[in-house]
Chimera marker file (.cmm) of the C-alpha trace (Angstrom):
<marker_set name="trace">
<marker id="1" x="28.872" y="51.552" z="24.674" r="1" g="1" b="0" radius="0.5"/>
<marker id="2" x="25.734" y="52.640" z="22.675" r="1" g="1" b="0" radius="0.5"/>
<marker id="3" x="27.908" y="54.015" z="19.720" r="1" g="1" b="0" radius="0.5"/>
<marker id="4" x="30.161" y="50.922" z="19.485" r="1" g="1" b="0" radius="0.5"/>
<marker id="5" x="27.081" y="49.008" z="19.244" r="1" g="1" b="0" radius="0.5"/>
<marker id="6" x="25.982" y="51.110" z="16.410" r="1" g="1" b="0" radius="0.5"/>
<marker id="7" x="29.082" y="50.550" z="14.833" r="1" g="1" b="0" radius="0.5"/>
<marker id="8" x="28.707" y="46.830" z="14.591" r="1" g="1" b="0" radius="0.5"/>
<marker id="9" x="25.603" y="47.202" z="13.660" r="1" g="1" b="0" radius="0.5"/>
<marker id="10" x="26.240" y="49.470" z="10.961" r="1" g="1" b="0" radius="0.5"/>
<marker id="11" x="29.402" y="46.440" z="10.261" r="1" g="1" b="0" radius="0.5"/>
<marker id="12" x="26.931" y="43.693" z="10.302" r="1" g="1" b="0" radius="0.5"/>
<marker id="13" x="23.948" y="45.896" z="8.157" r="1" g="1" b="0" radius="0.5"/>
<marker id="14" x="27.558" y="46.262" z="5.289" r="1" g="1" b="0" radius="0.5"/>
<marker id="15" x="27.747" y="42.387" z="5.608" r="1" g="1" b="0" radius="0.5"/>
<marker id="16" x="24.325" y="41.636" z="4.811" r="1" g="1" b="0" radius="0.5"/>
<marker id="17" x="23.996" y="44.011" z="1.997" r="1" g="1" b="0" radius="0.5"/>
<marker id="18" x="27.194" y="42.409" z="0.796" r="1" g="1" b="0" radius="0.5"/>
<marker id="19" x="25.515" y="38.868" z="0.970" r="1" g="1" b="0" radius="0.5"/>
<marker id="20" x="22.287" y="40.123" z="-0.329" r="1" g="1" b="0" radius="0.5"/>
<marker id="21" x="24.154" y="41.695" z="-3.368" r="1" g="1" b="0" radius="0.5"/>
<marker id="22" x="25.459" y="38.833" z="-4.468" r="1" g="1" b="0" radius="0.5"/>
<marker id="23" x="22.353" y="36.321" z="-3.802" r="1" g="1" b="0" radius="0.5"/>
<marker id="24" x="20.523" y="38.888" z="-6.182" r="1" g="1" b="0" radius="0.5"/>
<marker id="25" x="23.871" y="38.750" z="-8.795" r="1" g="1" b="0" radius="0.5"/>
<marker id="26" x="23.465" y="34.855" z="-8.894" r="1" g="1" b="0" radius="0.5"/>
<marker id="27" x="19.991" y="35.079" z="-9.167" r="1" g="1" b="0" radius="0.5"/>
<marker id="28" x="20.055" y="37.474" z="-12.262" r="1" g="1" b="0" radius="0.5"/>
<marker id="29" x="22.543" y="35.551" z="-13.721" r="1" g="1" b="0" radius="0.5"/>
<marker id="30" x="20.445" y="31.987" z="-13.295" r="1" g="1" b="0" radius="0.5"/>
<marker id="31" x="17.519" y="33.939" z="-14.426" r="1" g="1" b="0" radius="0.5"/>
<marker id="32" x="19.103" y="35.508" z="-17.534" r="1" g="1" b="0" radius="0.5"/>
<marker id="33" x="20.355" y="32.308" z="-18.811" r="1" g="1" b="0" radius="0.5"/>
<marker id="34" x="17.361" y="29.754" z="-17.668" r="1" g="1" b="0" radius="0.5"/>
<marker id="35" x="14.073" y="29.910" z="-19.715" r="1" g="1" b="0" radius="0.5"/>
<marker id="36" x="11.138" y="30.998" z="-17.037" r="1" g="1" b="0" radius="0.5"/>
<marker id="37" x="9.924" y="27.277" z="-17.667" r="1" g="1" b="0" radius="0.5"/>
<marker id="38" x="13.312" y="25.438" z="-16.424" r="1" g="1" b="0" radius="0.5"/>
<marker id="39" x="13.660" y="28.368" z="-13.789" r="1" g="1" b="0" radius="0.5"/>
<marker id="40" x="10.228" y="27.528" z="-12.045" r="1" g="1" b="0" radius="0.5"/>
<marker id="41" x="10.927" y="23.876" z="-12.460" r="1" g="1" b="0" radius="0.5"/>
<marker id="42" x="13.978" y="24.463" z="-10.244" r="1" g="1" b="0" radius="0.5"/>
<marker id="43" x="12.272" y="26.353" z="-7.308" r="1" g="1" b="0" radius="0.5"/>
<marker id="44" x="9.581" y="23.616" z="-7.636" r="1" g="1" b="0" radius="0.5"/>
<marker id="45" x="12.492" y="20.754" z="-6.876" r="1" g="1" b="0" radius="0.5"/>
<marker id="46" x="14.218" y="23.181" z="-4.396" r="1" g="1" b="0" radius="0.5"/>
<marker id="47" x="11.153" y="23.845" z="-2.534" r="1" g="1" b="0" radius="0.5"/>
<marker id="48" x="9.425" y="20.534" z="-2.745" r="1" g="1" b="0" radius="0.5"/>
<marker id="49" x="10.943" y="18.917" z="0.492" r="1" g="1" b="0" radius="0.5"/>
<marker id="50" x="10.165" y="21.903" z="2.799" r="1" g="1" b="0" radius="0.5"/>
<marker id="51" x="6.503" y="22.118" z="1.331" r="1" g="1" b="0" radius="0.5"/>
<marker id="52" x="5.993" y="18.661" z="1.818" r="1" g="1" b="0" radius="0.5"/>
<marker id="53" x="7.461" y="18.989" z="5.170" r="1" g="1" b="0" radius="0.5"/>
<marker id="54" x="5.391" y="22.239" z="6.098" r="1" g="1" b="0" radius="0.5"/>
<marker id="55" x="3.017" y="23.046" z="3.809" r="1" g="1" b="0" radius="0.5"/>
<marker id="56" x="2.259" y="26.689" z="5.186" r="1" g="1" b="0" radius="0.5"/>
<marker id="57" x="6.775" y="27.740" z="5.140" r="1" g="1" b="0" radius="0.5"/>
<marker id="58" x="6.715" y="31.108" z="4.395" r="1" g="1" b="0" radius="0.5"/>
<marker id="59" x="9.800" y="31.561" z="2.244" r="1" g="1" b="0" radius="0.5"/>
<marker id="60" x="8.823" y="28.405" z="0.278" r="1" g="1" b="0" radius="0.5"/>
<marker id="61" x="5.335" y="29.522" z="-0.694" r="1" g="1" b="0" radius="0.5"/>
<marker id="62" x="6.593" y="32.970" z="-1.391" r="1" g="1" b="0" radius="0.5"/>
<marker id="63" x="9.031" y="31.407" z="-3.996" r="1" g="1" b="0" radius="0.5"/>
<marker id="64" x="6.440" y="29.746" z="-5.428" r="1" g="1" b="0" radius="0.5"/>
<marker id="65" x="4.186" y="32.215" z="-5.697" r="1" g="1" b="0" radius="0.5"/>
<marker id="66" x="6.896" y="34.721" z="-7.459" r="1" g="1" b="0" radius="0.5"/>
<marker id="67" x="7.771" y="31.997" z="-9.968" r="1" g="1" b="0" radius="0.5"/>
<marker id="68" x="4.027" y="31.039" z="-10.631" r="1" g="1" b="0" radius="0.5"/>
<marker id="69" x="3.314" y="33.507" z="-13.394" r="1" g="1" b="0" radius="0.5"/>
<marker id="70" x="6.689" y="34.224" z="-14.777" r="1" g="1" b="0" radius="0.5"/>
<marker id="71" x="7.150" y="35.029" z="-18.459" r="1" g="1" b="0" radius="0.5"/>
<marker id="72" x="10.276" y="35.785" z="-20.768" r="1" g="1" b="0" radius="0.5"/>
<marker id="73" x="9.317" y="39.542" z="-20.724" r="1" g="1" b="0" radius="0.5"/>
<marker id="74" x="9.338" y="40.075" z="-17.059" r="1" g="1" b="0" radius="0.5"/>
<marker id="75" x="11.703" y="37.384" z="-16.396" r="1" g="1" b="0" radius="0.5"/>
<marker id="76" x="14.565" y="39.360" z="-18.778" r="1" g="1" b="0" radius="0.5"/>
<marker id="77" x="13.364" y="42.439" z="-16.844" r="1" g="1" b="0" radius="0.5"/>
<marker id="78" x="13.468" y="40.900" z="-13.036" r="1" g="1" b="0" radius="0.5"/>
<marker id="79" x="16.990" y="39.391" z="-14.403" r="1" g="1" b="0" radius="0.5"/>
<marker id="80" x="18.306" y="42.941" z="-15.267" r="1" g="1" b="0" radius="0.5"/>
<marker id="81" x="16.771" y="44.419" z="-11.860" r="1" g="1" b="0" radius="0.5"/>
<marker id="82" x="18.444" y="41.346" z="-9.656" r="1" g="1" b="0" radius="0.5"/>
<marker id="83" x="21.787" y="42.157" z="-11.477" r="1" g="1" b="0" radius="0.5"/>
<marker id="84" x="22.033" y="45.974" z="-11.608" r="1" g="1" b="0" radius="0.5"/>
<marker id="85" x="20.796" y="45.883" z="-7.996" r="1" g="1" b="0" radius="0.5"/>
<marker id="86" x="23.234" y="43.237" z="-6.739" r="1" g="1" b="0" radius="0.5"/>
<marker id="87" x="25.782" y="44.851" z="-8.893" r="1" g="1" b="0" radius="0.5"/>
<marker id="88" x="25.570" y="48.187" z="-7.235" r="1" g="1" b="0" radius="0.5"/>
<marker id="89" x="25.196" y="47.153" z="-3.734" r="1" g="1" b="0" radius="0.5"/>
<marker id="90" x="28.589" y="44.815" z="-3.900" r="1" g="1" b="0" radius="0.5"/>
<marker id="91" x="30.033" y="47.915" z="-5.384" r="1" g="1" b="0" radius="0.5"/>
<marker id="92" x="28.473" y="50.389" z="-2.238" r="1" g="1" b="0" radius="0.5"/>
<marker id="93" x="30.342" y="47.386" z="-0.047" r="1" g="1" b="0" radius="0.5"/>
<marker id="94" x="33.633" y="47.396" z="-1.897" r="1" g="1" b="0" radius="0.5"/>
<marker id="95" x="33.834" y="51.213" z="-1.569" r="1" g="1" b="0" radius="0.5"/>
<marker id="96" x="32.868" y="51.404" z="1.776" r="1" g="1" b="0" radius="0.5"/>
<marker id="97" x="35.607" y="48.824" z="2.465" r="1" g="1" b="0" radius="0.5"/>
<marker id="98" x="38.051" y="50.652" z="0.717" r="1" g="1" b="0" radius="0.5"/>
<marker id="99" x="37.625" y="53.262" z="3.410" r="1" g="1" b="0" radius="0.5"/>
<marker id="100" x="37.194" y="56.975" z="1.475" r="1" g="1" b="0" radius="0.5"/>
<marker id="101" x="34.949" y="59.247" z="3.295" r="1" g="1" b="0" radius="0.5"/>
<marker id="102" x="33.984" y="60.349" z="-0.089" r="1" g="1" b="0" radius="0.5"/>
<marker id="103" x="32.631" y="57.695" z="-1.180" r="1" g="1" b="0" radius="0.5"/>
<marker id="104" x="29.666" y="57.710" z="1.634" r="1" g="1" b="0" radius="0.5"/>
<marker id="105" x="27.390" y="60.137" z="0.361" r="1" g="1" b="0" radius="0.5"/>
<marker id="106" x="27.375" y="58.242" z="-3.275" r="1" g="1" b="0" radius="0.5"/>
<marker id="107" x="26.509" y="55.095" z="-1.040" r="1" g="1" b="0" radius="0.5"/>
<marker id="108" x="23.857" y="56.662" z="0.811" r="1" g="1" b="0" radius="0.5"/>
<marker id="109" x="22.294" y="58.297" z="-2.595" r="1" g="1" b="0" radius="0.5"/>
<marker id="110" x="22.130" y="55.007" z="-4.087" r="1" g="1" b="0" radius="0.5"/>
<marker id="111" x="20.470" y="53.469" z="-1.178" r="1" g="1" b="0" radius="0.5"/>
<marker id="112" x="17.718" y="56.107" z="-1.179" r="1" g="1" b="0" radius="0.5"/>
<marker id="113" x="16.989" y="55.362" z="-4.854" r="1" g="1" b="0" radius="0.5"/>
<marker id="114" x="16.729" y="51.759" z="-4.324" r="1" g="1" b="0" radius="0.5"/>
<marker id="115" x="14.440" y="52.602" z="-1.265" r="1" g="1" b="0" radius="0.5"/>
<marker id="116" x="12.295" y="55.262" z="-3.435" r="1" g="1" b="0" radius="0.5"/>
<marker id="117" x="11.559" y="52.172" z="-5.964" r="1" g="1" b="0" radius="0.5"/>
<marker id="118" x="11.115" y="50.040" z="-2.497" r="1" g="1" b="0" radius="0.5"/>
<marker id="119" x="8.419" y="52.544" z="-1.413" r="1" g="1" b="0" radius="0.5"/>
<marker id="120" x="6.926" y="52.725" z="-4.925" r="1" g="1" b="0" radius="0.5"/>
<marker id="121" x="6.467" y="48.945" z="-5.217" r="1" g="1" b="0" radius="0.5"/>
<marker id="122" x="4.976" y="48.790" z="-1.604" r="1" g="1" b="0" radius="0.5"/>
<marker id="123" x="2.758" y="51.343" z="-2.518" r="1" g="1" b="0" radius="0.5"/>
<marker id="124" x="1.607" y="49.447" z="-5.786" r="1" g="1" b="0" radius="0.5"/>
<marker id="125" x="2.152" y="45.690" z="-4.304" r="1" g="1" b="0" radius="0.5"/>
<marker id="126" x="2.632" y="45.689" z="-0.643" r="1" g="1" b="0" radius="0.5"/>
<marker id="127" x="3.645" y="42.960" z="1.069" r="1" g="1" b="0" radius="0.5"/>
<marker id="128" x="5.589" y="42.051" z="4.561" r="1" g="1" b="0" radius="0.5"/>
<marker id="129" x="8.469" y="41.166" z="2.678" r="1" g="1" b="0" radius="0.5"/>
<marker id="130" x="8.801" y="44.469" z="1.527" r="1" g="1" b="0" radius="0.5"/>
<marker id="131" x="8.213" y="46.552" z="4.081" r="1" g="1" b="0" radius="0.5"/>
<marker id="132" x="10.509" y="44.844" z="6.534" r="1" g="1" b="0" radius="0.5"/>
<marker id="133" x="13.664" y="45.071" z="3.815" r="1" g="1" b="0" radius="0.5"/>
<marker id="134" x="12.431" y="48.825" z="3.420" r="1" g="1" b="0" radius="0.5"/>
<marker id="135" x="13.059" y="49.023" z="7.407" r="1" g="1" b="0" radius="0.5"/>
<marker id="136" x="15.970" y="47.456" z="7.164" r="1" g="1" b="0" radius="0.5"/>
<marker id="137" x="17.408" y="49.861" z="4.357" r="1" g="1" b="0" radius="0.5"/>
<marker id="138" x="16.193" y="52.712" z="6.160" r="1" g="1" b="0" radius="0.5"/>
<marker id="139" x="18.350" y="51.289" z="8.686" r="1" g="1" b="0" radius="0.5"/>
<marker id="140" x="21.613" y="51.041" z="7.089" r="1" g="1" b="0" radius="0.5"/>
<marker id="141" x="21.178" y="54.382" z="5.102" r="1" g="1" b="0" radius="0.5"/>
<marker id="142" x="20.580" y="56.084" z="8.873" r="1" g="1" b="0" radius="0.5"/>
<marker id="143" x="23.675" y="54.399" z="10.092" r="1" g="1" b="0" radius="0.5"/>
<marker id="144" x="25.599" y="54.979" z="6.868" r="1" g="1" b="0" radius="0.5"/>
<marker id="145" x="24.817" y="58.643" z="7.460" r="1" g="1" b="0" radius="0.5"/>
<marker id="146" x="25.812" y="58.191" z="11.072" r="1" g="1" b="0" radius="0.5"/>
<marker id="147" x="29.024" y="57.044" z="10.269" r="1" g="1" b="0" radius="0.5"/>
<marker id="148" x="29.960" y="59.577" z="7.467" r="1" g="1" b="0" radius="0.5"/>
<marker id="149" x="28.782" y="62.459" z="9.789" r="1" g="1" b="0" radius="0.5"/>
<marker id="150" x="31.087" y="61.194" z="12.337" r="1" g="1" b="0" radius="0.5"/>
<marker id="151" x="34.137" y="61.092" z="9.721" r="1" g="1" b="0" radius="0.5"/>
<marker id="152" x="34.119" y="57.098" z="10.583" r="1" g="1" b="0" radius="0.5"/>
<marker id="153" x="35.181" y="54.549" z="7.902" r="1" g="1" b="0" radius="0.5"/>
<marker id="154" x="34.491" y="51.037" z="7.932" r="1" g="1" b="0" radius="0.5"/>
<marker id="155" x="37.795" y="50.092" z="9.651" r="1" g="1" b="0" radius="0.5"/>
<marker id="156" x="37.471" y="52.632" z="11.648" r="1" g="1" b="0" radius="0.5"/>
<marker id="157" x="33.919" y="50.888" z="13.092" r="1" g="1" b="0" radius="0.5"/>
<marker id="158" x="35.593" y="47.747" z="12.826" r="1" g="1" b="0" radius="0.5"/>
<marker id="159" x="38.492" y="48.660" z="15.386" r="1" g="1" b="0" radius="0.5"/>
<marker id="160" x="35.766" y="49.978" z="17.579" r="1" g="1" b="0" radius="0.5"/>
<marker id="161" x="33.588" y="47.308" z="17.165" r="1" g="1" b="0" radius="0.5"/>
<marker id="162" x="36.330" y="44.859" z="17.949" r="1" g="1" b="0" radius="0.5"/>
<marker id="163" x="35.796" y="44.959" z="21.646" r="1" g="1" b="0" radius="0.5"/>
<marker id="164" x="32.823" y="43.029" z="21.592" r="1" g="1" b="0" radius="0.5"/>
<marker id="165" x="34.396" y="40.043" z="19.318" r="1" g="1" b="0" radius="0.5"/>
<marker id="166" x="37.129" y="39.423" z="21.652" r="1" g="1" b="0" radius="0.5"/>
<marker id="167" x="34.619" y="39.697" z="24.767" r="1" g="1" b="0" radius="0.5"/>
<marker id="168" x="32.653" y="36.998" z="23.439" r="1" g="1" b="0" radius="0.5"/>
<marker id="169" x="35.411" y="34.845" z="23.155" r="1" g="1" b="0" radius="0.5"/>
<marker id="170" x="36.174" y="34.685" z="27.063" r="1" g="1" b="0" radius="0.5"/>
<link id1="1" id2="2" r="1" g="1" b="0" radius="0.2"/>
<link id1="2" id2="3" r="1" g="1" b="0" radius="0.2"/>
<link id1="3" id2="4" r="1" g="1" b="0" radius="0.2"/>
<link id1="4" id2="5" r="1" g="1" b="0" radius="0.2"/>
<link id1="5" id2="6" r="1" g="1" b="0" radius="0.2"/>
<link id1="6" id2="7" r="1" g="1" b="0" radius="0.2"/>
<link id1="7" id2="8" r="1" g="1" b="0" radius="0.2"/>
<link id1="8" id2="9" r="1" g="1" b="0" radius="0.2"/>
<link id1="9" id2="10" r="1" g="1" b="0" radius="0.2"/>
<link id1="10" id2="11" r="1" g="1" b="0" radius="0.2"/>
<link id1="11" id2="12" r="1" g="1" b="0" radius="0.2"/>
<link id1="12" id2="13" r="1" g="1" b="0" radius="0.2"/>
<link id1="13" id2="14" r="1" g="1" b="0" radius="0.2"/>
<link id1="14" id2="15" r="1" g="1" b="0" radius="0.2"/>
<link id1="15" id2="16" r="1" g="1" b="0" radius="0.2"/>
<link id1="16" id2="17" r="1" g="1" b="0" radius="0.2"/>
<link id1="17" id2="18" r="1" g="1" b="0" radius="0.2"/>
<link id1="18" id2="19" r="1" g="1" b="0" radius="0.2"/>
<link id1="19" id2="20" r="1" g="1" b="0" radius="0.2"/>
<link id1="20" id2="21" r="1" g="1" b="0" radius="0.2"/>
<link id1="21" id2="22" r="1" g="1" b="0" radius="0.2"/>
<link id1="22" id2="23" r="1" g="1" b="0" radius="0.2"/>
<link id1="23" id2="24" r="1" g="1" b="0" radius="0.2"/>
<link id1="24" id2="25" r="1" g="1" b="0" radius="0.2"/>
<link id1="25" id2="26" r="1" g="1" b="0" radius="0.2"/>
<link id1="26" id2="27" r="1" g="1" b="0" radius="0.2"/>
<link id1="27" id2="28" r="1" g="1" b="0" radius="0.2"/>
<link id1="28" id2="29" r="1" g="1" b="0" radius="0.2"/>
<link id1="29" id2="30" r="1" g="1" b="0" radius="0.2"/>
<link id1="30" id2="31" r="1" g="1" b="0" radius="0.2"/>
<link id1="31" id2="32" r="1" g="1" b="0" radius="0.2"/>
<link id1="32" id2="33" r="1" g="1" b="0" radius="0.2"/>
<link id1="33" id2="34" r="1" g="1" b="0" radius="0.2"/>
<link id1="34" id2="35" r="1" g="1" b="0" radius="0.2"/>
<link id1="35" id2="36" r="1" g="1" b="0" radius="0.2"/>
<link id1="36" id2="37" r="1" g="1" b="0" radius="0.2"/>
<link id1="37" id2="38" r="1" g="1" b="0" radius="0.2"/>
<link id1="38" id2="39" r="1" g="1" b="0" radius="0.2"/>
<link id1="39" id2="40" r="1" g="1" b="0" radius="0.2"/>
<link id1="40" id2="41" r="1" g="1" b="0" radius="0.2"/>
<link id1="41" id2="42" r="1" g="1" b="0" radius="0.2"/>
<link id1="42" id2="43" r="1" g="1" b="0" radius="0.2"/>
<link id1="43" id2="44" r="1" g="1" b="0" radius="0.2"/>
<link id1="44" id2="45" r="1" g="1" b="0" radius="0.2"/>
<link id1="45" id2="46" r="1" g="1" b="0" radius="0.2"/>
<link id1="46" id2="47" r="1" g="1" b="0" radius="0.2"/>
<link id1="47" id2="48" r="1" g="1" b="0" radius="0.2"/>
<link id1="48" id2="49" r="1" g="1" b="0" radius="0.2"/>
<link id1="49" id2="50" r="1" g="1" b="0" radius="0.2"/>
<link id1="50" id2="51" r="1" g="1" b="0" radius="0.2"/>
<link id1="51" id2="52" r="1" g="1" b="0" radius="0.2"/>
<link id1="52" id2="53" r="1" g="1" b="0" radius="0.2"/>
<link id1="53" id2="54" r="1" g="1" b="0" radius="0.2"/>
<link id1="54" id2="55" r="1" g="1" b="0" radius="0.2"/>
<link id1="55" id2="56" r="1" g="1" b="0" radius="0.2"/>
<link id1="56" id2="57" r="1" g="1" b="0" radius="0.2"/>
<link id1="57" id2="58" r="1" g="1" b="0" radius="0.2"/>
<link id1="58" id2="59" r="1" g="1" b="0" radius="0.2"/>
<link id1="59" id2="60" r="1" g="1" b="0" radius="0.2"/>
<link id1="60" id2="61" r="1" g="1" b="0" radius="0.2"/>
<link id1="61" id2="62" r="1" g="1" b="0" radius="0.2"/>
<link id1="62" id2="63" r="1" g="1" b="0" radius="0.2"/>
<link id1="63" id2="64" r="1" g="1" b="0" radius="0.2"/>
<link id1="64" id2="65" r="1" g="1" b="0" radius="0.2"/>
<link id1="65" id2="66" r="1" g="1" b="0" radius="0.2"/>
<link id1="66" id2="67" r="1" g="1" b="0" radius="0.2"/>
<link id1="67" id2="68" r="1" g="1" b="0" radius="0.2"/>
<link id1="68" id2="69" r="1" g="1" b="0" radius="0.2"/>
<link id1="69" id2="70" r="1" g="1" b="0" radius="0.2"/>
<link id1="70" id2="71" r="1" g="1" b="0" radius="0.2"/>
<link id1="71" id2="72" r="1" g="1" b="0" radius="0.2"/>
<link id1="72" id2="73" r="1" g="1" b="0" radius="0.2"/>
<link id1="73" id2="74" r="1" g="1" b="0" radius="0.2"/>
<link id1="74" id2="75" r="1" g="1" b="0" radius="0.2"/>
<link id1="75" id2="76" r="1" g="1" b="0" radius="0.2"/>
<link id1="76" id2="77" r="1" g="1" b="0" radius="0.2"/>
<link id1="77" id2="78" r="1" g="1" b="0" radius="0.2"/>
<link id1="78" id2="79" r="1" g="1" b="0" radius="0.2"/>
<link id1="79" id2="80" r="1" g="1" b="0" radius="0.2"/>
<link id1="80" id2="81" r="1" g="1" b="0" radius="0.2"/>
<link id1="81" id2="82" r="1" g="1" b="0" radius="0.2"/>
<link id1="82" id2="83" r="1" g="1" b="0" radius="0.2"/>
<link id1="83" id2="84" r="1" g="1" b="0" radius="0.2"/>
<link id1="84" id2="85" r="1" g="1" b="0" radius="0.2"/>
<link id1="85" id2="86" r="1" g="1" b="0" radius="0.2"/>
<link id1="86" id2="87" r="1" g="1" b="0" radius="0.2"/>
<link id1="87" id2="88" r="1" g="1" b="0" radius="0.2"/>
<link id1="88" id2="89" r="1" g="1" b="0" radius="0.2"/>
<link id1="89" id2="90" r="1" g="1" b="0" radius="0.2"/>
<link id1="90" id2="91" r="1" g="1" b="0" radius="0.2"/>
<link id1="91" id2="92" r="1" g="1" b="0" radius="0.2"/>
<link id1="92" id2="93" r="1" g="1" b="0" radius="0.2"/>
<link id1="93" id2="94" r="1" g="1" b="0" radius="0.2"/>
<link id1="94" id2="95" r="1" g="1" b="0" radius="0.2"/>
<link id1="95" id2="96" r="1" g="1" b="0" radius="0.2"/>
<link id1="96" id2="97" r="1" g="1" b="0" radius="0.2"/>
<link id1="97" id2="98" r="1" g="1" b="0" radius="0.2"/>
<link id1="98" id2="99" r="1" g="1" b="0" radius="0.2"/>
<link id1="99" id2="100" r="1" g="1" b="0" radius="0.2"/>
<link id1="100" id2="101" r="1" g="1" b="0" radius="0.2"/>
<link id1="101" id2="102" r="1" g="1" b="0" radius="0.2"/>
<link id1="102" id2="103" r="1" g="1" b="0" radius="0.2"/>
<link id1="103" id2="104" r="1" g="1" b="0" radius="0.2"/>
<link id1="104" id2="105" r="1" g="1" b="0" radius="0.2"/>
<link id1="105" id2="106" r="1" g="1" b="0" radius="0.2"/>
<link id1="106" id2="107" r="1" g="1" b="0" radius="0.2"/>
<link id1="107" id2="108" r="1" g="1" b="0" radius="0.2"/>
<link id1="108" id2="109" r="1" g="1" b="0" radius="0.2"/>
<link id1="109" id2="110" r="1" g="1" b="0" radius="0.2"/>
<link id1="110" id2="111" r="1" g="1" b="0" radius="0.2"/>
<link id1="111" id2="112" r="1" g="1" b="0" radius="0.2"/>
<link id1="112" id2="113" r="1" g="1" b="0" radius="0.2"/>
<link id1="113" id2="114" r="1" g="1" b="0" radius="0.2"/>
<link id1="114" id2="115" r="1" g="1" b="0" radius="0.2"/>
<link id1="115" id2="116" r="1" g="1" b="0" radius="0.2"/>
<link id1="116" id2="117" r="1" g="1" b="0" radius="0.2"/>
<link id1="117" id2="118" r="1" g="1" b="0" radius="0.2"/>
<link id1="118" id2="119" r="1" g="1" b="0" radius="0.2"/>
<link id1="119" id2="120" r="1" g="1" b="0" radius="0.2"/>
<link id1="120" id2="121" r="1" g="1" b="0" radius="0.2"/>
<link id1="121" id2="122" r="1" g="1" b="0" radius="0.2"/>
<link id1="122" id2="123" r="1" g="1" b="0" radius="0.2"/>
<link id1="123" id2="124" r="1" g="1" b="0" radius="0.2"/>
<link id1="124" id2="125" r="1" g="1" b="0" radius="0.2"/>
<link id1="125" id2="126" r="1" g="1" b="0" radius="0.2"/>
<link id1="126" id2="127" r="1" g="1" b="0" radius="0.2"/>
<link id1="127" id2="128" r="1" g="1" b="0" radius="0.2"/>
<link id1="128" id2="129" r="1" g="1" b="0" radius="0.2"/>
<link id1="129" id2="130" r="1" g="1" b="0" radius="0.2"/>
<link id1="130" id2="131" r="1" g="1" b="0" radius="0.2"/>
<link id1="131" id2="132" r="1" g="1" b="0" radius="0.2"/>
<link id1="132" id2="133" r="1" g="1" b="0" radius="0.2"/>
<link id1="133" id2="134" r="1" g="1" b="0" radius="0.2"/>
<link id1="134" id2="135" r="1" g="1" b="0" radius="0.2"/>
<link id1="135" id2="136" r="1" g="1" b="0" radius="0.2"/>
<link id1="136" id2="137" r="1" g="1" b="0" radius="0.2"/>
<link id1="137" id2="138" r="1" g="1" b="0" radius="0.2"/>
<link id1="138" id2="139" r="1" g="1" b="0" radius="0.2"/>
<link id1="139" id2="140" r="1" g="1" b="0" radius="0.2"/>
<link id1="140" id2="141" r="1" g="1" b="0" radius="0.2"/>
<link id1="141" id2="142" r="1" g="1" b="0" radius="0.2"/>
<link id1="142" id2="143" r="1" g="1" b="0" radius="0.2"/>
<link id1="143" id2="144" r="1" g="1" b="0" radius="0.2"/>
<link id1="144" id2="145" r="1" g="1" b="0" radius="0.2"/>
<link id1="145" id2="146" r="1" g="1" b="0" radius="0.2"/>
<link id1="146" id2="147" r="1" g="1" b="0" radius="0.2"/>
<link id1="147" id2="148" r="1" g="1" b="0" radius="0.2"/>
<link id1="148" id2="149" r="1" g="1" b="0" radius="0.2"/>
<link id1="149" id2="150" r="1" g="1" b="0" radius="0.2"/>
<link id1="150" id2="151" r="1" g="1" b="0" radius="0.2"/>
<link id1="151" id2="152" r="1" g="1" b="0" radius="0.2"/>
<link id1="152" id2="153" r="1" g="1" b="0" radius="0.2"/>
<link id1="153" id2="154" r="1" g="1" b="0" radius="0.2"/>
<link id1="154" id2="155" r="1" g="1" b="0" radius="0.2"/>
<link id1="155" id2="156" r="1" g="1" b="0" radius="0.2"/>
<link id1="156" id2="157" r="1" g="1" b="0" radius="0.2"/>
<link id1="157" id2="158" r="1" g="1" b="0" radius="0.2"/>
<link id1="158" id2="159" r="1" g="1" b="0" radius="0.2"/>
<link id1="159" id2="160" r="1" g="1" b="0" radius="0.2"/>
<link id1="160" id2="161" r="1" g="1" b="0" radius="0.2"/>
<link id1="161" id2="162" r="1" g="1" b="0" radius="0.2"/>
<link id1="162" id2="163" r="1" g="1" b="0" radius="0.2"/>
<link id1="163" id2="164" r="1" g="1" b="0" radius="0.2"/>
<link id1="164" id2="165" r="1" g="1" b="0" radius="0.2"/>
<link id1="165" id2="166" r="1" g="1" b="0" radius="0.2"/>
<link id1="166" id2="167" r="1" g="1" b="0" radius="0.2"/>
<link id1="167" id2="168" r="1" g="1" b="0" radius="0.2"/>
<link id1="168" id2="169" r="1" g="1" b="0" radius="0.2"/>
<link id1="169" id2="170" r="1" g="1" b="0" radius="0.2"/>
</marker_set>
């Protein structure tokens, strides 16, 4: 029971780095092709009803914070970060997908570089942010490991995951 829970989590962890990679993709692209000016406009708009709403939302004050002292230089340079990052993540997903073994400990090497600069920056600037998405990697690369150890692809966690899905649906 406790290692087909691990599997789904390890299924659901895939997911989210999967929808994570491609927020940060969309978000380097917008950023590479907005000026910093129209860019913080557009958080400004997006944000405006939920600050009005609550002034003290997290997430919305957080964007709003980030986009208050943007410039071309470190906008070009958080553009290239948000793509490269997203890029390689979506490809970690694809390949773990595709279901090679091999492909694991190339995942899991990748991870731990993005976590080394996660460590750096919390070291430099910490924030919560930060340090719970530097948990949360931890997490994945540990159950990553977990699964390559155990000579477990994807579909293979999937399949025995898949009790729980049709459980729920009783």
């Amino acid at each position: 029971m406790r290692a087909r829970l691990f599997d789904l989590f390890f299924l659901w962890g895939v997911f989210a780095k999967a929808v994570d990679g491609l927020i940060e993709v969309v978000g380097g692209i917008v950023l590479l092709w907005l000026p910093p000016e129209q860019f913080a406009a557009l958080v400004r708009g997006v944000t405006a009803g939920e600050v009005d709403e609550d002034p003290h939302d997290l997430i919305a004050n957080l964007l709003l914070r980030g986009i208050a002292h943007l410039y071309v230089a470190t906008t070009a340079f958080v553009s290239a970060y948000l793509l490269l990052h997203g890029l390689v993540k979506l490809a970690i997903v694809a390949a773990l997908a595709w279901g090679s073994l091999r492909i694991y400990p190339w995942a899991i090497a990748a991870l731990c570089a993005f976590l080394a600069f996660q460590l750096y920056e919390m070291l430099v600037h910490p924030t919560l942010g930060v340090a719970v998405l530097t948990l949360l990697d931890a997490l994945i690369i540990w159950l990553t490991w977990r699964e390559w150890r155990r000579g477990s692809t994807m579909r293979d966690a999937l399949a025995r995951s898949s009790w729980i899905v049709r459980r729920h649906r009783r």
